[in-house]
C-alpha positions as CSV (number, residue, x, y, z in Angstrom):
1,X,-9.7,47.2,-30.0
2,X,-9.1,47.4,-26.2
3,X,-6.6,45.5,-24.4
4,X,-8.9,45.2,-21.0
5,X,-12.5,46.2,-20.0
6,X,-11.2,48.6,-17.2
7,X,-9.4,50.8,-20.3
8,X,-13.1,51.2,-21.9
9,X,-15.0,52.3,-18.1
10,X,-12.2,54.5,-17.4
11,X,-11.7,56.4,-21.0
12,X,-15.8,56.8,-20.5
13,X,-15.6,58.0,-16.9
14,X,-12.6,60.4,-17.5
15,X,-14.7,61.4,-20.8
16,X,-17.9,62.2,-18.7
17,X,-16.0,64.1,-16.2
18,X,-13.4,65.5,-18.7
19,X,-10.9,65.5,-15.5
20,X,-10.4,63.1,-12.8
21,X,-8.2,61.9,-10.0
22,X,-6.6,58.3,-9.9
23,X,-8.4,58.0,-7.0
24,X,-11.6,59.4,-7.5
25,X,-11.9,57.2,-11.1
26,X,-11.1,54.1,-8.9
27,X,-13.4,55.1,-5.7
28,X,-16.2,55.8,-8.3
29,X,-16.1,52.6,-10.7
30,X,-15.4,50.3,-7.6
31,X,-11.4,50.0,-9.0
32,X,-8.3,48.9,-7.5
33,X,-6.2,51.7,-7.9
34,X,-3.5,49.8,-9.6
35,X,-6.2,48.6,-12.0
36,X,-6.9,52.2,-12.6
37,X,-3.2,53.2,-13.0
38,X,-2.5,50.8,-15.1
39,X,-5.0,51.2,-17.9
40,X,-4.5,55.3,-17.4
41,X,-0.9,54.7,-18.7
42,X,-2.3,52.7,-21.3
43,X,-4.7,55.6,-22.6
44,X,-2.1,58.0,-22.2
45,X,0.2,56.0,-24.2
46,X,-2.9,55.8,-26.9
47,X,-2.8,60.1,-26.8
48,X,-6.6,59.5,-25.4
49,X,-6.3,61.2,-21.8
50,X,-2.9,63.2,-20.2
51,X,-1.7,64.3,-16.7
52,X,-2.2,68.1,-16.8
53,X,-2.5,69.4,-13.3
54,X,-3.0,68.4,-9.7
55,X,-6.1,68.6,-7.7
56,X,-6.5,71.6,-5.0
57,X,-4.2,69.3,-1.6
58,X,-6.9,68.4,1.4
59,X,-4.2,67.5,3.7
60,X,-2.0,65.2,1.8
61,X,-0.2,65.2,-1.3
62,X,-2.4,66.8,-4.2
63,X,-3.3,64.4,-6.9
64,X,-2.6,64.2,-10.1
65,X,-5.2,65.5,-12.8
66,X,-5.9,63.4,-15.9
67,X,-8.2,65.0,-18.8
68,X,-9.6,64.3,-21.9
69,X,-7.2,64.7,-25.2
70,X,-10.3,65.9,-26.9
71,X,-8.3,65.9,-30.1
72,X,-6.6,62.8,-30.0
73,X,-9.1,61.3,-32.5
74,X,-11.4,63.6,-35.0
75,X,-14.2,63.8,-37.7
76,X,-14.8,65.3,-41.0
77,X,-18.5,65.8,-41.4
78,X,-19.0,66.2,-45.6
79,X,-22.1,68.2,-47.3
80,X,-23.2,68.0,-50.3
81,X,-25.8,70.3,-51.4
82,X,-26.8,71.3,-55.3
83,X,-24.6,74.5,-55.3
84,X,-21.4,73.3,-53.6
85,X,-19.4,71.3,-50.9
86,X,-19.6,72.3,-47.0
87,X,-16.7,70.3,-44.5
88,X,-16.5,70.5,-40.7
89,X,-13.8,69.0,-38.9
90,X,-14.6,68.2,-35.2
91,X,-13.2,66.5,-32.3
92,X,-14.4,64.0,-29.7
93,X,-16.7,66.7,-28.2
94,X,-18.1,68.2,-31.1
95,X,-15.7,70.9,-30.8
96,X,-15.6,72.5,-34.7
97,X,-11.5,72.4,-35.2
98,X,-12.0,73.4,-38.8
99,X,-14.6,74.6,-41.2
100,X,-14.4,75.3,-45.6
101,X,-16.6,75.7,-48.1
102,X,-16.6,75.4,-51.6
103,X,-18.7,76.4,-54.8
104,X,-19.0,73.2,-56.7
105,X,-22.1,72.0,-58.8
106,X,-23.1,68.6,-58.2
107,X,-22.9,66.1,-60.7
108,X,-22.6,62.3,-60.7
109,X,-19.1,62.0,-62.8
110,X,-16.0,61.0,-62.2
111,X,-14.7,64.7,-62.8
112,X,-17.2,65.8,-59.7
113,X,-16.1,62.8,-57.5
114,X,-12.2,63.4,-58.2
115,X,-12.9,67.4,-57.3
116,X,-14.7,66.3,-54.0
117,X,-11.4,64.2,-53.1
118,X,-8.6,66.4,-53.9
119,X,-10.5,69.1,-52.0
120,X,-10.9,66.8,-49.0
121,X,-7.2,66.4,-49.2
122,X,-6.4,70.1,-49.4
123,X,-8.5,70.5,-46.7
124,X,-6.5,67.8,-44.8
125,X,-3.3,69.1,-45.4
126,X,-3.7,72.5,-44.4
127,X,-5.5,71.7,-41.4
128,X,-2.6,70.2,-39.8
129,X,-4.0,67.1,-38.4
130,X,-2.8,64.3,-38.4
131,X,-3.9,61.6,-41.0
132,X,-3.9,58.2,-38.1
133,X,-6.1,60.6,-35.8
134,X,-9.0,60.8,-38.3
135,X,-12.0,58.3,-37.4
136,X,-13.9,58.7,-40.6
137,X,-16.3,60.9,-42.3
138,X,-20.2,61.2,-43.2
139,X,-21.0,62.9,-46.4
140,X,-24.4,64.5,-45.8
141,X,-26.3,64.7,-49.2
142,X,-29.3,66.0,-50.2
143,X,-31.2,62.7,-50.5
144,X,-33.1,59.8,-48.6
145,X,-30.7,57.4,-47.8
146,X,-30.8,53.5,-47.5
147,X,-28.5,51.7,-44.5
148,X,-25.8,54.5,-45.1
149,X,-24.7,53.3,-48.7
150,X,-26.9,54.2,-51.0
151,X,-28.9,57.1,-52.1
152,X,-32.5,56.2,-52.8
153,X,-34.3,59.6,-53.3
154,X,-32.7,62.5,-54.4
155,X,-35.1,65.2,-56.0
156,X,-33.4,68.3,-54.9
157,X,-30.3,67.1,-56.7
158,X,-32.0,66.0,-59.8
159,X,-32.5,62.3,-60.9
160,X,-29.3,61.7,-61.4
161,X,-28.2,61.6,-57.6
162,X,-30.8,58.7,-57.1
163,X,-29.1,55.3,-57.1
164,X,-25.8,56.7,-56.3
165,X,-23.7,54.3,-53.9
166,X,-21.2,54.9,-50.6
167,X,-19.1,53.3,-53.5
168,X,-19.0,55.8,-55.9
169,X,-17.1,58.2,-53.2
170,X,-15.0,55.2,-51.9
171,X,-13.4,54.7,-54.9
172,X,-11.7,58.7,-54.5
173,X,-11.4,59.1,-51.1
174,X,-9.6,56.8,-48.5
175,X,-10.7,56.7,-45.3
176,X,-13.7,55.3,-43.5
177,X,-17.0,56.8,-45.2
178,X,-20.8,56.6,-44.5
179,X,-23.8,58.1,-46.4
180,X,-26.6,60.3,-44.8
181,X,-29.7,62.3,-44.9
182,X,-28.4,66.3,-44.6
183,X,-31.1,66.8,-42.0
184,X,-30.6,63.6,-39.9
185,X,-27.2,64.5,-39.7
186,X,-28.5,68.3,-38.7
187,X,-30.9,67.0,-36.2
188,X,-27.7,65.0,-34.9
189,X,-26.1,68.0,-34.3
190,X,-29.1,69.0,-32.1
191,X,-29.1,65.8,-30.1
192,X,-25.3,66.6,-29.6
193,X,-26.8,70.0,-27.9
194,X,-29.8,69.1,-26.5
195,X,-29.3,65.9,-24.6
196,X,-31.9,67.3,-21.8
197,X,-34.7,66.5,-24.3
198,X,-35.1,63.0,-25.3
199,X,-37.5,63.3,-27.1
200,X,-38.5,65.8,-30.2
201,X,-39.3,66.9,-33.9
202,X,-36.7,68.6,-35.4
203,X,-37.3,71.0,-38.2
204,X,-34.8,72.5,-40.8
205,X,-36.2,75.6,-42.0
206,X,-33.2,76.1,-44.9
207,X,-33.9,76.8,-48.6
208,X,-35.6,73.8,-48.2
209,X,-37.9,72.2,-45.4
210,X,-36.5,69.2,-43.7
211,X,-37.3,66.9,-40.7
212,X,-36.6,64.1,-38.4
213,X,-37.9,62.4,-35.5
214,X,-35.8,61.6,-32.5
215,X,-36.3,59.3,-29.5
216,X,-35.0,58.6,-26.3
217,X,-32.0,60.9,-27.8
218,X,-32.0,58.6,-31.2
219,X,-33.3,59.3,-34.8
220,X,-36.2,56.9,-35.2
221,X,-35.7,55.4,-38.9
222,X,-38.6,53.6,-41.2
223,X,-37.4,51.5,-43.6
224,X,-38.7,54.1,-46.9
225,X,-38.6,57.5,-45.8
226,X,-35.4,57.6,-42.7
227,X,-35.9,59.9,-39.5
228,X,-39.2,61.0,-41.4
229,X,-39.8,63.4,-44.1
230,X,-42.9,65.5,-42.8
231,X,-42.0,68.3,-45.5
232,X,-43.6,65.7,-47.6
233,X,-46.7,65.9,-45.8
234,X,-49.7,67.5,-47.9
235,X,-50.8,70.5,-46.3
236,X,-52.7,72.1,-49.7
237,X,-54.7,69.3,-51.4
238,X,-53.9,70.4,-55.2
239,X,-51.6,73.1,-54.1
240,X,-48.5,74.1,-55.4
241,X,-46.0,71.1,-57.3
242,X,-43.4,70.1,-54.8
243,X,-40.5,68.3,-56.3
244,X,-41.4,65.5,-54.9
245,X,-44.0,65.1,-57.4
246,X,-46.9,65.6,-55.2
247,X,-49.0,68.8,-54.6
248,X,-49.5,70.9,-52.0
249,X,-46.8,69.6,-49.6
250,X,-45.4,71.5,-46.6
251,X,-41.9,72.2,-48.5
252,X,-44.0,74.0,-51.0
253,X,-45.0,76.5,-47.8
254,X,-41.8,76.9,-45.7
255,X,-38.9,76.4,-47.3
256,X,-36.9,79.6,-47.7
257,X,-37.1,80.0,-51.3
258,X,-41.4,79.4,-51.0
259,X,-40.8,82.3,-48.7
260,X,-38.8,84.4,-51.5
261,X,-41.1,83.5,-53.8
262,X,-44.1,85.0,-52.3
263,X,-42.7,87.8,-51.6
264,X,-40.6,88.5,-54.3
265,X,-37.5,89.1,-52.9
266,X,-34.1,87.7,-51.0
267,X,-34.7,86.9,-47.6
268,X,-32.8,89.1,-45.6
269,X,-34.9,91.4,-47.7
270,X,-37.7,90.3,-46.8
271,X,-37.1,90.9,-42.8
272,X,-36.0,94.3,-43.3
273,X,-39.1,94.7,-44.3
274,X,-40.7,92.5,-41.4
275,X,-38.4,94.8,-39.1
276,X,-39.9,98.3,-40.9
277,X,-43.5,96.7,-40.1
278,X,-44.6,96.4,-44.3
279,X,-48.0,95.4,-44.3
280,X,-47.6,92.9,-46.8
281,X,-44.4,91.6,-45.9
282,X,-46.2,91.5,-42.0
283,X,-48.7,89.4,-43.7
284,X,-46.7,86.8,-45.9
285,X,-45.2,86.2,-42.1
286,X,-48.1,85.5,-40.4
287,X,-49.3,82.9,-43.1
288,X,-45.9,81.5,-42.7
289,X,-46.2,81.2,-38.9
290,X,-50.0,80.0,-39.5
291,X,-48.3,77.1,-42.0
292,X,-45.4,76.2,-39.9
293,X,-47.8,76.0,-36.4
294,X,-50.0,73.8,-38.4
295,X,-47.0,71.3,-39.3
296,X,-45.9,71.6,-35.9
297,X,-49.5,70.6,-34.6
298,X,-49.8,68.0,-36.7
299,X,-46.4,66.2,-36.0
300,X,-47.3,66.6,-32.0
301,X,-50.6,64.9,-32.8
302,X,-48.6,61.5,-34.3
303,X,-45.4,61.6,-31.7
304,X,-45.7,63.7,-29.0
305,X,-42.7,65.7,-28.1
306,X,-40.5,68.7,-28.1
307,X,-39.9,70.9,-31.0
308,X,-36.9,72.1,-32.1
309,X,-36.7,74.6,-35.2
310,X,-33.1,74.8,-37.2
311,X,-31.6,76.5,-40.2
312,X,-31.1,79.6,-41.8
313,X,-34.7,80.8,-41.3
314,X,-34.6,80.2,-37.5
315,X,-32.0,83.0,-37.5
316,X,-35.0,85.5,-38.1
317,X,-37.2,83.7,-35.7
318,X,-37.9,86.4,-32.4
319,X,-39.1,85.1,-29.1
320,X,-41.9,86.9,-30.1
321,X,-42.7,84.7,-33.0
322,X,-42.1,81.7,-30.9
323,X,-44.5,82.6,-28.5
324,X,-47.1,83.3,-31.6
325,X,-46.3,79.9,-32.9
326,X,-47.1,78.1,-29.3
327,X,-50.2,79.8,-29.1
328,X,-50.9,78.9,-32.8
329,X,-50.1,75.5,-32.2
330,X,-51.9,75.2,-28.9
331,X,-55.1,76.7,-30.0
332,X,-58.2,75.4,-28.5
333,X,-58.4,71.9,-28.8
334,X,-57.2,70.0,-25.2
335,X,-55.0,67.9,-27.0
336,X,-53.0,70.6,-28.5
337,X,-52.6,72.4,-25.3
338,X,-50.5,70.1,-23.7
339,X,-47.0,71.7,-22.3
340,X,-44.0,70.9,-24.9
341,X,-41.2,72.6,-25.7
342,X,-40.9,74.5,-28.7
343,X,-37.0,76.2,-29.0
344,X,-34.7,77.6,-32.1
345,X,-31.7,75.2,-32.7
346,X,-28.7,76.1,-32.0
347,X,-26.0,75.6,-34.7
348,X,-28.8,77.0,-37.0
349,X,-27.6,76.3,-40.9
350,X,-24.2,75.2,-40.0
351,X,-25.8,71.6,-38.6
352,X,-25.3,69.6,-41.3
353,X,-21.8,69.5,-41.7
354,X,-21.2,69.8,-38.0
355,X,-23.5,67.2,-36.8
356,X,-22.2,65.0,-39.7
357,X,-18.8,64.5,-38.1
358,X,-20.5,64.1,-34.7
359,X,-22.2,61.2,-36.1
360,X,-18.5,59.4,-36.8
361,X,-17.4,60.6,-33.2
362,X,-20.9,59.5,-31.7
363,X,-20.2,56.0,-33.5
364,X,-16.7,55.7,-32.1
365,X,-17.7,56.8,-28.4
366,X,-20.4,53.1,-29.3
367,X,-18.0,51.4,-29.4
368,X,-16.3,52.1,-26.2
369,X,-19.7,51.6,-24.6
370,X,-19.6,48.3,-26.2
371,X,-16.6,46.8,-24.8
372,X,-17.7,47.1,-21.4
């Protein structure tokens, strides 16, 4: 892939800094400077970094400024939920370049796959980018998912999406695919934000409860259940059926339809009436904070860490309800009172797709790393 060593230190330095001097790049790596002009031409040649500018003069000639081509290579992060298709198209910093959406049932057919495509396509087409730019794509599905390939749990799909195979997809759409988990490529998105924490629980409070375990700023993987699946934890021995065909499992407390259910309405129903202080609706929330600081609790107790809460309930979350949930969690016990962080994601129920495609452009930047 790269022609010398210096070409793969210098694309990560100038990638780091997103603009750099000739002479800085070569004082700083330890570089001859026509080493370092040599592989710049090479990487401008490649579209990868451009001479925009000169550097502010401190006596002598100004130099020249080379940046980041942030677009020269790009992502297509794919999810595939029950009620429809969710793209994001982003470049090499995780920059969204292009968002869609479209209402389409899943189904494991030919007719489903072929739609998936020729939407890809016309997604493609009108968003102007060029075709030899684009790195790859991860379709995001709804589903525990073996070495990126194949689907080997799928209940919120139905039991038709278990046993489907990166292959099915390959055979419809050309380019460079890879099959995920929808919240490890959600909590990738946070990692992409958060690289100050190394390591946390991330939680994905959609219509559905999700979760993942990252460390050292990596999801940590078992070989059955992926970056973890505490929404299958039991919270209510005997409780309500989960689709998971257990009982009593977190998911059947915290997801946002669980929360419509009990009270009987839409959500953003539901916290108009939080915000015009209902009494029951001010109850229903404090057994869901007294639920969700439980889980919470219980995942600090196995790997301690940071907590980070994503999805379209953390929209609703106040720092007021934060600070109840610490002081939930915290409690009594010594353990529990430890100091952790405990902070609403930030690309709330958007993440999927997003962090999707940041898990092709996190893949490519590897690979750089690699050839040093």
């Amino acid at each position: 892939m790269f022609a010398k060593v210096s070409e793969a230190r210098i694309f990560r330095y100038v990638y780091a800094h997103r603009r750099a001097s000739k002479q800085l790049i070569a004082h700083d790596l330890g570089m001859s400077l026509p080493t370092v002009t040599h592989a710049l031409a090479t990487l401008d040649k490649e579209g990868l970094v451009a001479r925009r500018g000169t550097f502010p003069s401190t006596g002598g000639r100004p130099a020249e400024a080379y940046e980041l081509c942030a677009n020269a290579r790009y992502a297509i992060g794919i999810e595939l939920v029950a009620e429809g298709i969710n793209v994001a198209f982003v470049d090499l910093m995780g920059t969204v370049l292009r968002q869609g959406a479209l209402p389409m049932p899943f189904a494991r057919t030919e007719s489903y796959l072929k739609s998936v495509s020729a939407y890809l396509e016309t997604e493609l087409l009108e968003s102007g980018l060029p075709r030899k730019r684009l790195l790859g794509a991860t379709i995001a599905i709804q589903g525990l998912v073996s070495q990126g390939v194949s689907v080997t749990f799928g209940g919120l799909l139905g039991d038709e999406s278990a046993g489907v195979v990166l292959g099915d997809f390959a055979r419809h759409i050309h380019f460079p695919l890879q099959l995920a988990h929808d919240v490890e490529a959600a909590a990738y998105a946070e990692i992409w934000r958060h690289r100050e924490l190394g390591n946390f629980a991330y939680l994905s409070l959609n219509d559905h409860l999700g979760s993942a375990f990252v460390r050292d700023g990596r999801l940590v993987r078992s070989d059955d259940f992926g970056a973890g699946v505490a929404e299958h934890m039991v919270a209510v021995p005997l409780g309500a059926p989960c689709y998971c065909g257990n009982r009593g499992c977190f998911e059947t407390l915290l997801g946002a339809k669980a929360l419509e259910r009990r009270a009987g309405t839409t959500v953003p129903r539901f916290f108009e009436m939080l915000q015009a202080h209902d009494p029951n609706a001010i109850r229903l929330w404090d057994r869901y904070l007294d639920s969700l600081a439980l889980l919470i609790h219980n995942l600090r107790m196995v790997a301690c860490g940071d907590v980070v809460i994503g999805g379209r309930l953390s929209r609703y979350l106040t720092q007021s309800d934060l600070r109840a949930l610490r002081t939930k969690v915290t409690g009594n016990g010594e353990l529990s009172r430890r100091d952790f962080h405990l902070l609403c994601g930030h690309y709330l129920d958007e993440a999927t797709a997003l962090g999707a495609g940041i898990m092709v452009v996190n893949r490519y930047l590897e690979t750089w790393k690699q050839a040093e």
